[in-house]
TORTOR-840473 format. One record per residue: residue number from 0; x, y, z of N, C-alpha, C in turn. Coordinates in nm, 3 decimals. Example, Ala and Ser with C-alpha at 12.3 -4.5 7.8 and 13.67 -1.06 7.14 Angstrom:
2
   mitor       npx       npy       npz      capx      capy      capz       cpx       cpy       cpz
       0     1.319    -0.569     0.780     1.230    -0.450     0.780     1.320    -0.330     0.780
       1     1.285    -0.225     0.708     1.367    -0.106     0.714     1.290     0.003     0.787
This chain:
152
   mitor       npx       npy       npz      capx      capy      capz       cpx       cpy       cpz
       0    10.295     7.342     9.204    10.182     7.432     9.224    10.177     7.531     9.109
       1    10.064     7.563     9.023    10.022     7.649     8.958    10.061     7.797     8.992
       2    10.153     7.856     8.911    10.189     8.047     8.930    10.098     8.117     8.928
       3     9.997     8.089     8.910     9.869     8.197     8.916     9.786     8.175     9.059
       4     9.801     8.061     9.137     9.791     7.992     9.291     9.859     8.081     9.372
       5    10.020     8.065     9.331    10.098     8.116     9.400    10.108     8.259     9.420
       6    10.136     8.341     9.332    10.127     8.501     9.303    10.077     8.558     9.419
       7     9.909     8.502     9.416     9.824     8.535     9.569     9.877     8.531     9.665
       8     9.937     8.427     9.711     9.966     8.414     9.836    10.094     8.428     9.860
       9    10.221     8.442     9.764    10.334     8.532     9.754    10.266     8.677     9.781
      10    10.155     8.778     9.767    10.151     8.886     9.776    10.105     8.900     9.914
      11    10.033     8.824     9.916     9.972     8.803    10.069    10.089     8.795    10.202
      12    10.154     8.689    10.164    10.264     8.707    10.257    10.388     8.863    10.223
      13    10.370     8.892    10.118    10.498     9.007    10.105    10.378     9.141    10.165
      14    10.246     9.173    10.185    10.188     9.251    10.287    10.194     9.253    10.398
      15    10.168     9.115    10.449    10.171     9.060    10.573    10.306     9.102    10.671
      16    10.412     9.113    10.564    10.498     9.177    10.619    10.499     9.337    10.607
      17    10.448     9.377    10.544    10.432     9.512    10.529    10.329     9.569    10.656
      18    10.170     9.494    10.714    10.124     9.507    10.782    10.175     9.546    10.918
      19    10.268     9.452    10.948    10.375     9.473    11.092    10.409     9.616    11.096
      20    10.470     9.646    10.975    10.509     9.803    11.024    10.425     9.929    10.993
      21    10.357     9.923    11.065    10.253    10.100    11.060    10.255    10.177    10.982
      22    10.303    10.294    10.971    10.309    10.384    10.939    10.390    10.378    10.767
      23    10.500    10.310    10.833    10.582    10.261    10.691    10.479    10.207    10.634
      24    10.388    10.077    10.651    10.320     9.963    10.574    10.194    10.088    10.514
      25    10.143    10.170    10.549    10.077    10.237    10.499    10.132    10.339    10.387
      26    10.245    10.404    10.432    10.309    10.455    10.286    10.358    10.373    10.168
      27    10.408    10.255    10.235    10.437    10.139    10.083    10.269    10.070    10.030
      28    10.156    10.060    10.122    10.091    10.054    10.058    10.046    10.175     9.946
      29    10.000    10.314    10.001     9.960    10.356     9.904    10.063    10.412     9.783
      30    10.199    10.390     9.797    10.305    10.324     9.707    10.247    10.221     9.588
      31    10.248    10.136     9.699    10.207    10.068     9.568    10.066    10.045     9.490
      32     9.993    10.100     9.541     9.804    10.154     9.488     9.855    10.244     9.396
      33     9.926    10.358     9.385     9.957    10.450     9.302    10.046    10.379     9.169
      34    10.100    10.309     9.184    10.180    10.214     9.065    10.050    10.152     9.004
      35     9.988    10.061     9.107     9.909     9.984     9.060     9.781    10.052     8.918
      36     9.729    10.163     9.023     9.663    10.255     8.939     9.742    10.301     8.792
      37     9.858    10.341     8.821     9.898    10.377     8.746     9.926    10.261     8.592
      38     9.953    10.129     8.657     9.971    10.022     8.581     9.854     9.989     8.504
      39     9.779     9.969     8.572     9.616     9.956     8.515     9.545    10.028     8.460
      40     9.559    10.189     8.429     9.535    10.306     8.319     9.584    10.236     8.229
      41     9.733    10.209     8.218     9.759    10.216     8.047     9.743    10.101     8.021
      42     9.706     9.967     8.085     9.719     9.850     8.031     9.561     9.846     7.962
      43     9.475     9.923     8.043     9.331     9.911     8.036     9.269    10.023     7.890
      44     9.349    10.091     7.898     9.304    10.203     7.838     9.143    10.257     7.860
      45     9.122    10.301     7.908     9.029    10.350     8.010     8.961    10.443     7.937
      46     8.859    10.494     7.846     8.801    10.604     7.819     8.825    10.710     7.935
      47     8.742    10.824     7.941     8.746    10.900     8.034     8.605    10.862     8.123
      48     8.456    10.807     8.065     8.348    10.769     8.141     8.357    10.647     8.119
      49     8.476    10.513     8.100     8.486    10.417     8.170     8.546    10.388     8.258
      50     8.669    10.547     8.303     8.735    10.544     8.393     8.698    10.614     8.537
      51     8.571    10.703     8.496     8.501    10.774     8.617     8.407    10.674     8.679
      52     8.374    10.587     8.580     8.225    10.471     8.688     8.368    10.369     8.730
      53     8.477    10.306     8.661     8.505    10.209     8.683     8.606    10.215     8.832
      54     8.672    10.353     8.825     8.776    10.364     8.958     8.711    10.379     9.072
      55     8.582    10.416     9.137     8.490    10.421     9.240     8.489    10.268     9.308
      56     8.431    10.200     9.196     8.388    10.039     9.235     8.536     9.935     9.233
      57     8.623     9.971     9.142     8.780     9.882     9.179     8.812     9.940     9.320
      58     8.813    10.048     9.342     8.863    10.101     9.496     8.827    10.026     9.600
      59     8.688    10.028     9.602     8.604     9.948     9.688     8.602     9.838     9.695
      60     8.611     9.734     9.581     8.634     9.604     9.572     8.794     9.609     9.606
      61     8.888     9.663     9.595     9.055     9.611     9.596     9.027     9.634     9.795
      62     8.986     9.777     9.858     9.007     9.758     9.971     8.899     9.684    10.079
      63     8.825     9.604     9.998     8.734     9.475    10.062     8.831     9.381    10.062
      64     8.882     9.351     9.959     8.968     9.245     9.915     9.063     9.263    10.042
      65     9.150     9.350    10.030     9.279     9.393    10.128     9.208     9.322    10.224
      66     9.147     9.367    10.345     9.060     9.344    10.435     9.049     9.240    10.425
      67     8.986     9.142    10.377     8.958     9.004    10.391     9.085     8.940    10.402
      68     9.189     8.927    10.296     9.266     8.910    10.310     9.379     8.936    10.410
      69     9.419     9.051    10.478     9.474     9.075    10.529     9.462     9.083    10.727
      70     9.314     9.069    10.723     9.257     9.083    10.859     9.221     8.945    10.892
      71     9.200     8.846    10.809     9.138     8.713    10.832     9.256     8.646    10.812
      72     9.327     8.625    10.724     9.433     8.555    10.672     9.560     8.571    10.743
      73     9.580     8.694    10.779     9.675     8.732    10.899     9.632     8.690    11.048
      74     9.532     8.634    11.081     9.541     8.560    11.200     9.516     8.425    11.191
      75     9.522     8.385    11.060     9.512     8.215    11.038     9.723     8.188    11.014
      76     9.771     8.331    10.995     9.865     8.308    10.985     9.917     8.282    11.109
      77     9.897     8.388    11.196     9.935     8.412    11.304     9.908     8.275    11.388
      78     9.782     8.170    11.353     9.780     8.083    11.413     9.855     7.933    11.359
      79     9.900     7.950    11.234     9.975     7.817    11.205    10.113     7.897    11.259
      80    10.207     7.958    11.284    10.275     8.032    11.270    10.360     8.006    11.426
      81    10.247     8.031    11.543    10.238     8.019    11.666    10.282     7.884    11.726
      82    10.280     7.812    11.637    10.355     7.663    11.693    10.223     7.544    11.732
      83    10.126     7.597    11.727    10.010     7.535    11.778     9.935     7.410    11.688
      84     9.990     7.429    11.595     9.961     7.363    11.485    10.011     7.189    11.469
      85    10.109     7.195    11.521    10.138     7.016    11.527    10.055     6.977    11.669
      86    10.040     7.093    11.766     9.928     6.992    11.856     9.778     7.020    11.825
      87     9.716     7.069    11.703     9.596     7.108    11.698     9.539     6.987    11.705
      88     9.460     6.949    11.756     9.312     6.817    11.744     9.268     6.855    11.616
      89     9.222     6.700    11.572     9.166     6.664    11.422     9.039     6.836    11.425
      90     8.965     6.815    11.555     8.821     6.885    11.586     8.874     7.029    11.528
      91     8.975     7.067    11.596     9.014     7.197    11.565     9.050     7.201    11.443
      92     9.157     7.176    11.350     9.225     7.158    11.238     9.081     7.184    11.167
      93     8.989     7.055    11.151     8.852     7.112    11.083     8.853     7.231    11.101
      94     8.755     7.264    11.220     8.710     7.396    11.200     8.816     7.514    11.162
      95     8.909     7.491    11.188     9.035     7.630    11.135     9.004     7.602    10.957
      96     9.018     7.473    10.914     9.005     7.475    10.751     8.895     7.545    10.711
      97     8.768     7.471    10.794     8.646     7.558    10.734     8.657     7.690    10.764
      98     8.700     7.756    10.823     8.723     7.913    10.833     8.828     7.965    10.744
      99     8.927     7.902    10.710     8.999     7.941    10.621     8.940     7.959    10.476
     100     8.826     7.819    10.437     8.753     7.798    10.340     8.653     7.928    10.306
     101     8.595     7.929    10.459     8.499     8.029    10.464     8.560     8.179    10.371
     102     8.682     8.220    10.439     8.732     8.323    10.393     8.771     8.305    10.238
     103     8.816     8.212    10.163     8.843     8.202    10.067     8.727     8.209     9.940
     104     8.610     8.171    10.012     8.446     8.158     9.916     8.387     8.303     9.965
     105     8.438     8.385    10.082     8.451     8.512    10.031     8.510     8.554     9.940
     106     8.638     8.557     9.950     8.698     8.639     9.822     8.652     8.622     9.674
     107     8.614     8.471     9.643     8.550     8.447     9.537     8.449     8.517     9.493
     108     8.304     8.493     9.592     8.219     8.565     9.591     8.203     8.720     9.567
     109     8.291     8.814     9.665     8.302     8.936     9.617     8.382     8.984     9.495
     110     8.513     8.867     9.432     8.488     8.885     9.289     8.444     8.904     9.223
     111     8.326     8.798     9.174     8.268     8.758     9.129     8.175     8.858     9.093
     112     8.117     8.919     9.233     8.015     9.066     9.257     8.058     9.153     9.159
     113     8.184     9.188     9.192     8.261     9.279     9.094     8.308     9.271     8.978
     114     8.275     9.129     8.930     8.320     9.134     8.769     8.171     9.157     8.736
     115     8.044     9.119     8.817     7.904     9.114     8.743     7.889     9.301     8.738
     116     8.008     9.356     8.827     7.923     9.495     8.834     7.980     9.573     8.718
     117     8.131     9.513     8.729     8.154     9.560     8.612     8.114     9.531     8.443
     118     8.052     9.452     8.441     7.952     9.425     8.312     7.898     9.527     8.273
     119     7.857     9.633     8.363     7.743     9.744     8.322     7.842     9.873     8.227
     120     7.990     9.832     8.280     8.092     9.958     8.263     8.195     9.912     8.156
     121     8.231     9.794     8.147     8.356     9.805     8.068     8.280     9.639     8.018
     122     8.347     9.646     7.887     8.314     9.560     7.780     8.423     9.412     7.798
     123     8.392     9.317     7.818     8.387     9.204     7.853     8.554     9.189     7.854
     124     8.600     9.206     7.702     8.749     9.213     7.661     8.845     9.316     7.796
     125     8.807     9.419     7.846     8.866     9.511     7.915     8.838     9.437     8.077
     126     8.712     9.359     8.036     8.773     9.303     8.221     8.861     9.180     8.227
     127     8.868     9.110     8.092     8.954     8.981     8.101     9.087     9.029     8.068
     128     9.088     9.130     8.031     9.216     9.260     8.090     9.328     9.248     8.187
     129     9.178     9.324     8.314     9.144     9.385     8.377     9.250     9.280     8.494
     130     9.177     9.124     8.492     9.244     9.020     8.554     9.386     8.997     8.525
     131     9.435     9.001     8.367     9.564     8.946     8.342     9.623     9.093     8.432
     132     9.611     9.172     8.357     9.721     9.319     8.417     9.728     9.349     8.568
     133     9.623     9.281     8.679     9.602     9.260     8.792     9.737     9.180     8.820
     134     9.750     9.028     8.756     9.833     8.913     8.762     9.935     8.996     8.736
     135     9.986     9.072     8.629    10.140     9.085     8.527    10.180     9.193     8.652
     136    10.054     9.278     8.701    10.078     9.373     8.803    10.218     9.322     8.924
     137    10.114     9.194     8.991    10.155     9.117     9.099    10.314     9.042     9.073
     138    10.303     9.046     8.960    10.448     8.996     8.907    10.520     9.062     8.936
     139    10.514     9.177     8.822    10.637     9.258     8.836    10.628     9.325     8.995
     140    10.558     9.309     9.064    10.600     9.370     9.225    10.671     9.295     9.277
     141    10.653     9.133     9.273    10.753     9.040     9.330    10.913     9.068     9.290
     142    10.863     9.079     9.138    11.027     9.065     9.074    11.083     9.201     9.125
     143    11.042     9.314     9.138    11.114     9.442     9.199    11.141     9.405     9.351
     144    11.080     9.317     9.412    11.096     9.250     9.567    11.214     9.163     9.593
     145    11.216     9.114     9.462    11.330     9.004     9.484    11.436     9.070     9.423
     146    11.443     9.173     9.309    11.549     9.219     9.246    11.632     9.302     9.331
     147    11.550     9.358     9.477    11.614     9.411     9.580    11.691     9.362     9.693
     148    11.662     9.235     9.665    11.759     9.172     9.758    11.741     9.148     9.905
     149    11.816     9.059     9.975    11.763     9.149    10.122    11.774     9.236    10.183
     150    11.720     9.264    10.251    11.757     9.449    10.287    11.865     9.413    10.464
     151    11.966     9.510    10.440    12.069     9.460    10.581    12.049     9.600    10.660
């Protein structure tokens, strides 16, 4: 499988566990929004009025994203997960894929929204950026995930 496949859904599942715990999952999230931000200033180098139009609309697009991901995807988890899955009917299995599909041609789509919006703000080079330092982002969070070991 392709590392740029995987990354996603390595992050997806390392939230997913973060989701479970409340209060904690909300301080390691905005933990890690504050890195992230912070990662993406200097990789981006940001004028000061490409950084006032551009942080409004990443906000909004990253916590759509979260959301889709995390509210849809966490109960497709929850349903292969549940054991239900070696007796699902062909009928069902479909429709669970096409909903899974469904959710996935979301995420595309509201990408997509957001790279066209960002056209108006940052110059073509700074959003193909914008994607790698997103990716190198997601990396180095794994590798600080795994460099920690398991936790006892």
């Amino acid at each position: 499988m392709n590392i740029k496949k995987l990354l996603p859904i390595l992050f997806l599942l390392i939230s997913c566990t973060f989701y479970a715990q409340g209060e904690r999952f909300r301080e390691k999230k905005e933990q890690i929004r504050t890195m992230k931000v912070a990662f993406l200033t200097t990789e981006l180098d940001l004028s000061p009025s490409e950084a006032e139009k551009f942080w409004p609309l990443y906000n909004a697009f990253d916590d759509k994203q979260f959301e889709l991901r995390h509210l849809k995807m966490k109960a497709y988890i929850n349903r292969i997960d549940d054991g239900s899955l070696d007796k699902m009917s062909e009928k069902d299995a479909n429709a669970f894929l096409n909903q899974m599909e469904s959710t996935e041609e979301e995420l595309f789509l509201l990408r997509k929204k957001f790279v066209s919006n960002l056209k108006g703000i940052l110059p073509s080079v700074k959003i193909i950026k914008l994607r790698k330092s997103e990716e190198d982002f997601n990396r180095k969070l794994l590798q600080q995930y795994r460099d920690r070991g398991p936790r006892k």
